[in-house]
C-alpha positions in Angstrom: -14.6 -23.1 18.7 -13.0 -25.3 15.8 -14.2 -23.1 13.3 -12.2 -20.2 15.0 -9.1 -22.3 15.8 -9.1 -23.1 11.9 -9.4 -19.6 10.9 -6.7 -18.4 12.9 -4.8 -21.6 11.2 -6.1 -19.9 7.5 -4.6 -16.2 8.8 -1.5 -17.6 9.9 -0.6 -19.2 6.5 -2.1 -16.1 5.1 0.8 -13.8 6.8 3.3 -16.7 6.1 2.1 -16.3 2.1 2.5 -12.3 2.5 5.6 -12.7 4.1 7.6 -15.1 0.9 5.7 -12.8 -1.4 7.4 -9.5 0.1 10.6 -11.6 0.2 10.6 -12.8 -3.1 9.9 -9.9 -4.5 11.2 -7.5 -2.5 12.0 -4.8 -5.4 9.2 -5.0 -7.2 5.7 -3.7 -6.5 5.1 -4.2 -3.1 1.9 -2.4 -3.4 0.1 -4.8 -5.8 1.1 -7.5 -3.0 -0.4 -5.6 -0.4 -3.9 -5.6 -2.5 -3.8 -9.1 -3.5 -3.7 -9.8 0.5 -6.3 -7.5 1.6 -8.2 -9.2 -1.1 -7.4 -12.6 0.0 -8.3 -11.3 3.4 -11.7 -10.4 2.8 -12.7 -13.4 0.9 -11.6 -15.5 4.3 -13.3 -13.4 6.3 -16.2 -15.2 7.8 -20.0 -13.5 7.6 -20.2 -13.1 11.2 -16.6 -12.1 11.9 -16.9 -8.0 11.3 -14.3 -6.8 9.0 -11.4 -5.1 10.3 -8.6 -3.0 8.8 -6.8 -2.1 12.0 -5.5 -5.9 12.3 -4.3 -5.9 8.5 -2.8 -2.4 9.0 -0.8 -3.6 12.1 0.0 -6.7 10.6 2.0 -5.1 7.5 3.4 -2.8 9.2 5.2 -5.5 11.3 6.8 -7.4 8.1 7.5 -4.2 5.8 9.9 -3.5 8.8 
């Protein structure tokens, strides 16, 4: 349960990160962002936690809004 709790913790600064980045650079490449998340993403991602795209998907297309 901790180990979840601290992942969700870990995702939450992970959006927060995504989020300055898009800011920040808001006219530049927003493209090489988005791959230097998804990467971050899958390094987080726990073994037994199957990988899933449809949460990153939603996810962006909240804060490109």
């Amino acid at each position: 349960m901790h180990f979840l709790v601290a992942h969700l913790i870990q995702i939450i600064f992970l959006l927060l990160n995504l989020y300055l980045l898009v800011f920040t650079n808001y006219k530049s490449n927003t493209t090489k962002t988005f791959q230097i998340f998804v990467q971050k993403l899958k390094l987080l991602q726990p073994p037994n936690i199957p990988w899933r795209p449809v949460f990153l998907v939603t996810k962006c297309t909240e804060c490109s809004e």
